[in-house]
Structures are given as C-alpha cells and as structure tokens.
C-alpha positions as CSV (number, residue, x, y, z in Angstrom):
1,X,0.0,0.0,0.0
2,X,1.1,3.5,-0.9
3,X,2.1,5.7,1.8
4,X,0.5,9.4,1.9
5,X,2.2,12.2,2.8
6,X,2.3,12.2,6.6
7,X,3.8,8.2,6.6
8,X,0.1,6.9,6.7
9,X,-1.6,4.4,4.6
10,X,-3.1,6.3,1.7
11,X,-7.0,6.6,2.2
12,X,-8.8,6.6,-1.3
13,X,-12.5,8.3,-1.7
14,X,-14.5,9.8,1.0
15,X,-13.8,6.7,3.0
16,X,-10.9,5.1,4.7
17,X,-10.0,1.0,4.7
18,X,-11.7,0.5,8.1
19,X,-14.8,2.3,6.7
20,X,-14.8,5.6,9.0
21,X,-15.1,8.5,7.2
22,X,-11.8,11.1,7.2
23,X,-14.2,13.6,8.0
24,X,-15.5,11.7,10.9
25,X,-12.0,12.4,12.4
26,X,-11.5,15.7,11.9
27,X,-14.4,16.4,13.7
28,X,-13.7,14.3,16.4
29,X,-10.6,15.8,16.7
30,X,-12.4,19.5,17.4
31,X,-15.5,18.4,19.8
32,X,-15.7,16.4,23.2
33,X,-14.7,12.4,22.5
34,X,-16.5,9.1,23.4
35,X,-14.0,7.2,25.0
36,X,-14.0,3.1,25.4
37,X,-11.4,2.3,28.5
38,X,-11.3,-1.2,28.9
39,X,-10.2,-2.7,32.4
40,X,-11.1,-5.7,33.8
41,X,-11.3,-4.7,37.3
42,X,-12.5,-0.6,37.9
43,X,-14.4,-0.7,41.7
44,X,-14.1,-4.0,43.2
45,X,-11.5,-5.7,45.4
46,X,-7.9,-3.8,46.9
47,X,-7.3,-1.4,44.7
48,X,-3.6,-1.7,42.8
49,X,-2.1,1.3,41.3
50,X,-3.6,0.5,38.2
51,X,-6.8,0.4,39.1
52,X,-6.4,3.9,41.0
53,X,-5.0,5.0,38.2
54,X,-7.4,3.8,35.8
55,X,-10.3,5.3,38.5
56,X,-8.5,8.8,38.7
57,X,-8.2,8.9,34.9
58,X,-11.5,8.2,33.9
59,X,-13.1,10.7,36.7
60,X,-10.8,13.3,34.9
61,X,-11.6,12.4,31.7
62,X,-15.2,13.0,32.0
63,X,-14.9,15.9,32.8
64,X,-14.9,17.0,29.7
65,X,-15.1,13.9,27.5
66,X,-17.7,11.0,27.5
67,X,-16.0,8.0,28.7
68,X,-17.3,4.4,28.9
69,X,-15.7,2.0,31.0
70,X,-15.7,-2.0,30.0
71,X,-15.2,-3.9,33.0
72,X,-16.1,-7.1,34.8
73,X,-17.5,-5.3,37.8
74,X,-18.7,-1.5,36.6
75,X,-22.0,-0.4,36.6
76,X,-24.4,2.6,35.8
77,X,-25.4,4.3,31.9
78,X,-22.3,5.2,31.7
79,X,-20.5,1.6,31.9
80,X,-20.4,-2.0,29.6
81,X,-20.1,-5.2,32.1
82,X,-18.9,-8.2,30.6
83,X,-18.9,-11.7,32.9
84,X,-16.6,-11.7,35.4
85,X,-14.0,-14.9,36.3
86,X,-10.9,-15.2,39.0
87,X,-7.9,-17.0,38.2
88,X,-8.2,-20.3,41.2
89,X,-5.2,-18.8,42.9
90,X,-5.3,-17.5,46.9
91,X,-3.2,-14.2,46.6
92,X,-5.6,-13.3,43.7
93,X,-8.9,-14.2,45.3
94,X,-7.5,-12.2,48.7
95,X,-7.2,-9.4,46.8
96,X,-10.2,-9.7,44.6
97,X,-8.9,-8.8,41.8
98,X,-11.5,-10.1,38.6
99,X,-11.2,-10.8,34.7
100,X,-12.7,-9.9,32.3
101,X,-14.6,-12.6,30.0
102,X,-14.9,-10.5,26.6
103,X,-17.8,-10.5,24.6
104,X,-17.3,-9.5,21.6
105,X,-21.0,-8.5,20.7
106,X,-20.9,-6.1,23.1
107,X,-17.2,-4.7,22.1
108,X,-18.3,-4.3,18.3
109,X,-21.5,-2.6,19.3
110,X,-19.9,-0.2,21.4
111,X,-16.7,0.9,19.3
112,X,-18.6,1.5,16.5
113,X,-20.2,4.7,18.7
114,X,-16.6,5.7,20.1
115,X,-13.5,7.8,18.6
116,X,-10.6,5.9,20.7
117,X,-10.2,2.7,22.7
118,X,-8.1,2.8,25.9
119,X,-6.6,-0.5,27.4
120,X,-5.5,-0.5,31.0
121,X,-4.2,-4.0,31.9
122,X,-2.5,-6.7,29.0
123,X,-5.1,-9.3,29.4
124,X,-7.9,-11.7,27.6
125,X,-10.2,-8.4,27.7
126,X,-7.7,-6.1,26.3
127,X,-6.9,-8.6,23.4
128,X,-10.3,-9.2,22.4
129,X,-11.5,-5.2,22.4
130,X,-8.0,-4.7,20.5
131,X,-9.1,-7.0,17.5
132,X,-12.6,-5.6,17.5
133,X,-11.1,-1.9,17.7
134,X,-8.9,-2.6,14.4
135,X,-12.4,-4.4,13.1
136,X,-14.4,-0.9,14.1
137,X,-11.0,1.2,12.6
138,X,-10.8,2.9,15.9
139,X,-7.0,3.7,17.2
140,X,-6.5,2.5,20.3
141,X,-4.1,3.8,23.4
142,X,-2.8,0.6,25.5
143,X,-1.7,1.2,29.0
144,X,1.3,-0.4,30.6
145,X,0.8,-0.2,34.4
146,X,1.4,-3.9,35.5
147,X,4.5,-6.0,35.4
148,X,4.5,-9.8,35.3
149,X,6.4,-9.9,38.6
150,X,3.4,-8.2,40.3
151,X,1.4,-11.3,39.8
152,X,4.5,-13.5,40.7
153,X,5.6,-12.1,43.6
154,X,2.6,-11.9,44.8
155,X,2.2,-15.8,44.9
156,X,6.0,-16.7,46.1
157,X,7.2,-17.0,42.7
158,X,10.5,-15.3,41.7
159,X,11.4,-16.4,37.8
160,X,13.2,-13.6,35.4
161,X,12.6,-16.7,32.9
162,X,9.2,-16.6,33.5
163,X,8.7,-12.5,33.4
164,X,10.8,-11.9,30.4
165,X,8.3,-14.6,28.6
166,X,5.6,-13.0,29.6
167,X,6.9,-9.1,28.5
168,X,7.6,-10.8,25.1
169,X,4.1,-12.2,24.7
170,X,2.5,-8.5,26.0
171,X,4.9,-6.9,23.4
172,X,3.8,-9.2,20.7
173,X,0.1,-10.0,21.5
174,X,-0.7,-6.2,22.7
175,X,1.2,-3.4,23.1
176,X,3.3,-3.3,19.3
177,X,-0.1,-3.6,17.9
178,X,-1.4,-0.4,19.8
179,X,-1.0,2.7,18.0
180,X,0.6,4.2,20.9
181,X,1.5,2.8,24.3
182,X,1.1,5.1,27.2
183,X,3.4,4.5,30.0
184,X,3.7,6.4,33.5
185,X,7.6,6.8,33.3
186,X,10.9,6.3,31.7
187,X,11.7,3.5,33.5
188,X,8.2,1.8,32.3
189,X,8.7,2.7,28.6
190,X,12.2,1.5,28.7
191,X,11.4,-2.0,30.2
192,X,8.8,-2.6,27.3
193,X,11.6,-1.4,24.7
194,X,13.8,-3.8,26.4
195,X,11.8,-6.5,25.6
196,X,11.4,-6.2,21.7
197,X,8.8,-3.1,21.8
198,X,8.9,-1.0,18.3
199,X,5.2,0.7,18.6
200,X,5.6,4.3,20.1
201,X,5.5,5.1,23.4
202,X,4.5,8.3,25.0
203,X,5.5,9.1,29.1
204,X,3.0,10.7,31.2
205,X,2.9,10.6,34.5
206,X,-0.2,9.2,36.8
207,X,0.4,12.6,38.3
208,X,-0.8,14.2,41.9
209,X,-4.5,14.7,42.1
210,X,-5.5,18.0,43.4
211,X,-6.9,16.7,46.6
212,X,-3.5,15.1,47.8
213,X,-1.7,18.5,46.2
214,X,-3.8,20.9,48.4
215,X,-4.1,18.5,51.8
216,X,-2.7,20.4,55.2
217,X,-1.1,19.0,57.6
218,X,-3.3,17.9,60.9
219,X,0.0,17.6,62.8
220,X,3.5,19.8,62.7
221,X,5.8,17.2,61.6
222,X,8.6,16.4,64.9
223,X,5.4,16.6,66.8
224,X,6.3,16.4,71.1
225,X,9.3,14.1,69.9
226,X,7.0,11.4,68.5
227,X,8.2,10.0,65.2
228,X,5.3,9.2,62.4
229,X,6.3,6.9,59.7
230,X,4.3,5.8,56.9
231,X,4.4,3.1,54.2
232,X,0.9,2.8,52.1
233,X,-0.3,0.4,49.2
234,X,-1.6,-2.7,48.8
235,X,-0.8,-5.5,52.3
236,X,0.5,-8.2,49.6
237,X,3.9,-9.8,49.5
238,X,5.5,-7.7,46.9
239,X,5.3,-4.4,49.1
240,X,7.5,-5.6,51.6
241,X,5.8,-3.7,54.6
242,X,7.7,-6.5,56.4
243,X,11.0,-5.3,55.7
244,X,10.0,-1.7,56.9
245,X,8.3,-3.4,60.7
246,X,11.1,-5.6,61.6
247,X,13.6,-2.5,60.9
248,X,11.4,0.1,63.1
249,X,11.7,-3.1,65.7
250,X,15.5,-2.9,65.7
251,X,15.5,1.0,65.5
252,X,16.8,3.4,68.3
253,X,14.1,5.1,68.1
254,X,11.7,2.3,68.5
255,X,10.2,3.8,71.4
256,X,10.0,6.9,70.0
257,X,8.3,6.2,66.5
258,X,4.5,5.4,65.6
259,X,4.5,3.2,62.8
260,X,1.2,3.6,60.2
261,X,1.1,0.3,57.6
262,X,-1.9,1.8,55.6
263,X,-3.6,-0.3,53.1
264,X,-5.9,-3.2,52.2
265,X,-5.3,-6.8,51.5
266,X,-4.6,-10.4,52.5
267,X,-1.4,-9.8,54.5
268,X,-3.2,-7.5,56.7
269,X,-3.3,-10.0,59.8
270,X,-0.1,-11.3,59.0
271,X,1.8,-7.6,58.9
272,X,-0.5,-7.1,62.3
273,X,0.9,-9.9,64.3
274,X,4.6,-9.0,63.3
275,X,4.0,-5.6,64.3
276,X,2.3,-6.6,67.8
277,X,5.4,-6.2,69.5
278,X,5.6,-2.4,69.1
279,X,2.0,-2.6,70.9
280,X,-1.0,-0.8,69.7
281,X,-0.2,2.4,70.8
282,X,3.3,2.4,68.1
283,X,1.8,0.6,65.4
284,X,-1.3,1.2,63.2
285,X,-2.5,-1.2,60.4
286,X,-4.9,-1.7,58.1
287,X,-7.6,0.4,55.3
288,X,-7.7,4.0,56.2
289,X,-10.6,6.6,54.3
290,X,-9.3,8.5,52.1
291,X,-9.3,11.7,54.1
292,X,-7.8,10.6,57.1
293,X,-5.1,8.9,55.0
294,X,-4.1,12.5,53.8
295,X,-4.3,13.4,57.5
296,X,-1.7,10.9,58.7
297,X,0.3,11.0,55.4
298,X,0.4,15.1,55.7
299,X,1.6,14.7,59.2
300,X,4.4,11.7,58.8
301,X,8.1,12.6,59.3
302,X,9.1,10.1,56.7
303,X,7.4,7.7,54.2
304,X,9.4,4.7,53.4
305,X,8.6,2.3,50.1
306,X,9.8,-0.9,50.7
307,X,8.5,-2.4,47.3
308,X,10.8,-4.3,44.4
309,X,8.5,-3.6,42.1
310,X,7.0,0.0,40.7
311,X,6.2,1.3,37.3
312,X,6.2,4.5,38.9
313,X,5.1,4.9,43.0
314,X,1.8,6.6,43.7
315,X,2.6,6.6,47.7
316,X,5.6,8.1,46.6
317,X,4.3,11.4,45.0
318,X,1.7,12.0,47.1
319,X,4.2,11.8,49.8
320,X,6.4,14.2,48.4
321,X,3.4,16.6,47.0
322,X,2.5,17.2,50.5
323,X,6.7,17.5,51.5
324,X,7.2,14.8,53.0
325,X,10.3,13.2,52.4
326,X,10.8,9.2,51.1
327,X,13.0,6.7,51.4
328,X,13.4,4.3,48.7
329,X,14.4,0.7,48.6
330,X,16.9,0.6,45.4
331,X,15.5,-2.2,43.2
332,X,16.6,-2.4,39.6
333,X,12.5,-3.5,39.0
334,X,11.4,-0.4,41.0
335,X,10.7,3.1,39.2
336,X,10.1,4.9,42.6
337,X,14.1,5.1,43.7
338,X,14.9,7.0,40.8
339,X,11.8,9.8,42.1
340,X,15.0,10.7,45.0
341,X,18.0,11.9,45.0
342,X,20.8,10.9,47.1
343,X,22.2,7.4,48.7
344,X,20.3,9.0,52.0
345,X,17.2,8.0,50.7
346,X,17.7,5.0,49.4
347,X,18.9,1.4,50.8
348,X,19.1,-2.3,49.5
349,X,15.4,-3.4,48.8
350,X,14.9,-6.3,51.0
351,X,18.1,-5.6,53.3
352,X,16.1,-5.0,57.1
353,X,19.7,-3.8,58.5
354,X,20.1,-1.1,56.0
355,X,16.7,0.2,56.4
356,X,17.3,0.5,60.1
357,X,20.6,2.4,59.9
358,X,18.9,4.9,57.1
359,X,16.2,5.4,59.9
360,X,18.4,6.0,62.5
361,X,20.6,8.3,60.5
362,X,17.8,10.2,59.3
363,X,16.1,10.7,62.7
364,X,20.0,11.9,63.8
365,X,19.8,14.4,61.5
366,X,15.9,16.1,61.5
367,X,17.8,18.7,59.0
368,X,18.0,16.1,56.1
369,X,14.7,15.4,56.0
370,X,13.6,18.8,56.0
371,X,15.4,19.4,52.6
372,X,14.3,16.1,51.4
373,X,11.0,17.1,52.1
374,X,11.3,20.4,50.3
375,X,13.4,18.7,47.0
376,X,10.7,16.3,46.7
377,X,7.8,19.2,46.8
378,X,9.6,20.7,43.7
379,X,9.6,17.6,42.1
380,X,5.8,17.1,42.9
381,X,5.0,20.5,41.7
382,X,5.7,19.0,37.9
383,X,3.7,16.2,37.5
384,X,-0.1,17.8,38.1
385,X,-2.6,15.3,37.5
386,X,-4.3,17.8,35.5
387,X,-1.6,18.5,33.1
388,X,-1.6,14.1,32.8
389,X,-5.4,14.2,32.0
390,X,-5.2,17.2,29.0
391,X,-2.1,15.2,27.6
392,X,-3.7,11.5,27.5
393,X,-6.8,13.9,25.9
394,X,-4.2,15.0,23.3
395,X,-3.0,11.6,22.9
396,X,-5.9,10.3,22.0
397,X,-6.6,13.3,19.5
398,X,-3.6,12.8,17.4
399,X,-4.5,9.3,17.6
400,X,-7.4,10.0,15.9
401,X,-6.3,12.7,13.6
402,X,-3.8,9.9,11.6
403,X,-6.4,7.2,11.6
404,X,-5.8,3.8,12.6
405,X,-4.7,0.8,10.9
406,X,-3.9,-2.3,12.4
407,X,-0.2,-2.8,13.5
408,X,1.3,-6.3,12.9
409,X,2.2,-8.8,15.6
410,X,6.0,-8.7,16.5
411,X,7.6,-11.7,14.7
C-alpha cells in the first residue's frame, strides 16, 4: 500500500479501509470524544495502582469527555459489564482482583459509537477489544501499568525466565499492535523497549491529584518528639511492609516512632501480628478513608517504600506533594528510587539492616529530612494530575487525527 504524505496508509475516496469517514475524524478531533477504557477490574477488590490509576483517569476524563468503562464489575449508563471470572489462585482471590470474559458483541457494538479505545491491563479483555477496535477502525491507546512480577511475587514466585516470557508475549500480542503505548515513566517505557517493543511510546505521569496537592497537615511534623512513619499500598507480598516493621523493631528510636502500615489486602493480619510487638499504641494497620489517610500522610516525618516492584510509586508522589520526604528501597524492578536523589534515601530493597541504619541516620539528622521534604515538593510540583489528563486527551486526538490501521504482531 502507498504511503500518503504524513507516513500513513493512503485513504482513497471519501472513505478510509476501516470504513470511517476522514471527516468523521476531523471532527472528532475539534469536539468532546467518546471514549471506550477497557479494564477488567474498575471498583471491586484492593485497589492496585492501576486500578487507582485507571479510576483517577476516567473521573478526569469525563470531565470534559464521554467515557465508557468496559469492565467485569462496573456499573451505571455510563458503563459496559462483561462476565466476570478469578484465576483459582489465593493471593488473587485475597485481593479480589476479577477478569474480564470479553464478549465480543458487546465490544463491536460499542466501538462502532466511540473515537478511541483505551486498554488499562494486558489481558484476555484487552486482546479481544484490540481485534474488535482494528475491526471498528478505531486507534487504540494501550496502557502499561502492570509487570508480570506483580502477579508473581505476589504468589512466592520469583522467575526472570518466566517475566521476560511473559513481557515478550505482552509486546507481541498487545502493546506493538497499539498505536501508541502510554506509560507512567521512563523507567516503564524503557522496560517494554527492552523487551522487543517497536510501537511508540508516550510518558505521562499518573500525576498528583488536586486533593493530595492541596491536603494540610493535621499535625506539625517532629510533633512532642514522636516520630510518624508511613508506608501505604496494597498488604500483599511484593510491598515488603515487612522489611520496613522488623527495621522500626530494631531502631533506636523504637520507642520513640509510631509506625502507620496503611492499606488493604490479605497480608493484613499477618503484617499485624509481626508488628504486635511495638503494641498498639506504636503501630497502626490496616484500610484508612481517604481523608484521614491525607491526614496521617500530611503529618508523617518520613514515608518509606519498601516495594521491588514499581512502574512509577503513587505513595511516593503523594508523599512528596504534601513534602514529605521518602526513602526508597533501590530495586533495579522499582521506578520509585529514581523519584530521589541521594544514597540518604535510598537502601538495599529487601536488606532489614540497612533500612534500620537509614532510619536511625535520618532521625540523627531532623535537617536532612527537612530538605528532602522540600526537593521532593519541587519535584511534585511537575507532575499535576491535570496536566496528565489534558495530555492523555491530546493523545488520544492525534491518535485519531492519523487514523488507525492495524499494526502487525512482533515476529
């Protein structure tokens, strides 16, 4: 096929090869879009990042666009529900986390009514609503905000075999067929390049919603010589809120510090009985409201991310939005060490010892984390959630204004 001026497949007559009308795109370009995000799980079980992600991002969205979400568990006029299914595995069901069967009825119908198909997660839904999008001629944005060691981790298995396999078949079965793939950080776009990706990728950060941006602080930080620190996401193995308890337990400060684990999921009793030793009056976990999260997380002295494995660390910037400074464990899986600068924020993921003697060096010196705090607030200041929302908007209108035409699997 002959290639038009801008490097696209040339369109002949007043209709392109997928049937929608060039027209049709130019005007979709200029007014408010109809937007099909597809991801298996939106409201139900612990959230992951993802799925806050994908929640924050469609709220945004609409806005000023019409979005419908395809899911297994959505609901209301403005939603498609397909069946629902769990994989038979305990770490899964814990965290209710459900798939997506696809039918693909209900996909055609509803992209032949939208102007751009977004894909949160790479699976069975997401490669179904990708075949029917190239079928409708719709271009479609895929989402890369999971990494096979997520899943394994969280179930005790630790295989690079195994991951890279599984990046190849994403590459191949998903993402190089996507027009674009949209990726919350370097670090994310350059692990899918790593792994045979040659579709284009476009970095935009999950960004700080306004809420987390604007939150004061209930408490002056060095409150009465009490010590807050915080760790928040999802209670499941690859977090590694272990690593952070047993290093408060060997702290100097032990008696000093109140420990908050905040978060949902099944290691929740678990993480409880190993911090029961601090007693209840030094140690705090479990789900906390929204609201009173910001409270405790506008208050802490220090947030510390104990996870191998980020794509980008959402505990991280809202942390650091509200100047409060991080440390990081340094994992060569983990996007959220490279968000600080400085070996005094950082230690050996996994390495209890290490995390300890950061602590104590940290609480040594109160004037170190004040600057922390104020370097990471900069930083914050940059990635608006806002700014995220009108540049996945523009994404998906220059997505629209070359047209789509189905990309080839990777060979």
């Amino acid at each position: 096929m002959a290639a038009s001026f801008d490097g696209s497949p040339e369109r002949t007559g007043d209709d392109d090869a997928s049937g929608v009308r060039r027209i049709d795109r130019i005007e979709a370009i200029e007014r408010r879009l109809r937007v099909a995000f597809v991801c298996d799980t939106f409201r139900a079980g612990v959230p992951s990042g993802g799925v806050v992600a994908a929640r924050r991002l469609v709220e945004g969205l609409r806005r000023r666009h019409d979005v419908v979400v395809v899911s297994a568990d959505a609901d209301g006029p403005d939603c498609v529900r397909m069946p629902a299914f769990q994989i038979p595995i305990r770490a899964m069901r814990d965290q209710g986390f459900v798939m997506a069967w696809p039918r693909r009825d209900l996909l055609a119908r509803l992209f032949a009514t939208v102007d751009v198909v977004h894909l949160q997660f790479p699976f069975w839904l997401s490669f179904a609503a990708l075949d029917e999008a190239h079928r409708a001629g719709r271009p479609v944005i895929a989402g890369f905000h999971v990494q096979p060691e997520n899943g394994f981790l969280s179930v005790g298995i630790d295989w690079p075999w195994l991951c890279r396999r599984v990046y190849r078949f994403w590459v191949s079965r998903l993402f190089d067929r996507a027009d674009v793939v949209l990726c919350p950080s370097e670090f994310a776009a350059h692990k899918l390049r790593a792994h045979g990706l040659r579709a284009p990728t476009v970095v935009v950060s999950n960004g700080v919603p306004l809420d987390a941006r604007e939150h004061v602080a209930a408490r002056p930080r060095l409150h009465d010589g009490e010590f807050v620190i915080m760790i928040v996401g999802r209670l499941a193995a690859e977090k590694r809120q272990e690593v952070l308890i047993r290093a408060v337990q060997r702290s100097r400060y032990r008696e000093r510090i109140r420990l908050v684990v905040a978060g949902q999921g099944p290691r929740e009793k678990l993480l409880a009985r190993l911090a029961a030793p601090l007693g209840p009056a030094r140690a705090r976990i479990g789900y906390l409201p929204r609201e009173e999260l910001l409270d405790e997380l506008a208050g802490a002295d220090l947030l510390v991310h104990c996870s191998d494995v980020e794509l980008e660390g959402l505990a991280v910037l809202e942390a650091m939005s509200l100047g409060v400074p991080v440390l990081v464990a340094d994992s060569p899986e983990s996007a959220a060490s490279r968000l600080v600068a400085g070996d005094d924020f950082r230690f050996p993921a996994g390495d209890v010892e290490a995390l300890t003697a950061r602590i104590d060096a940290l609480l040594d010196h109160p004037a170190l984390l004040s600057r922390a705090g104020r370097d990471g607030l900069e930083l914050a200041r940059s990635l608006d959630f806002g700014e995220s929302v009108d540049r996945i908007a523009q994404l998906y209108r220059g997505a629209i204004e070359r047209g789509c035409f189905p990309r080839l699997t990777s060979p």
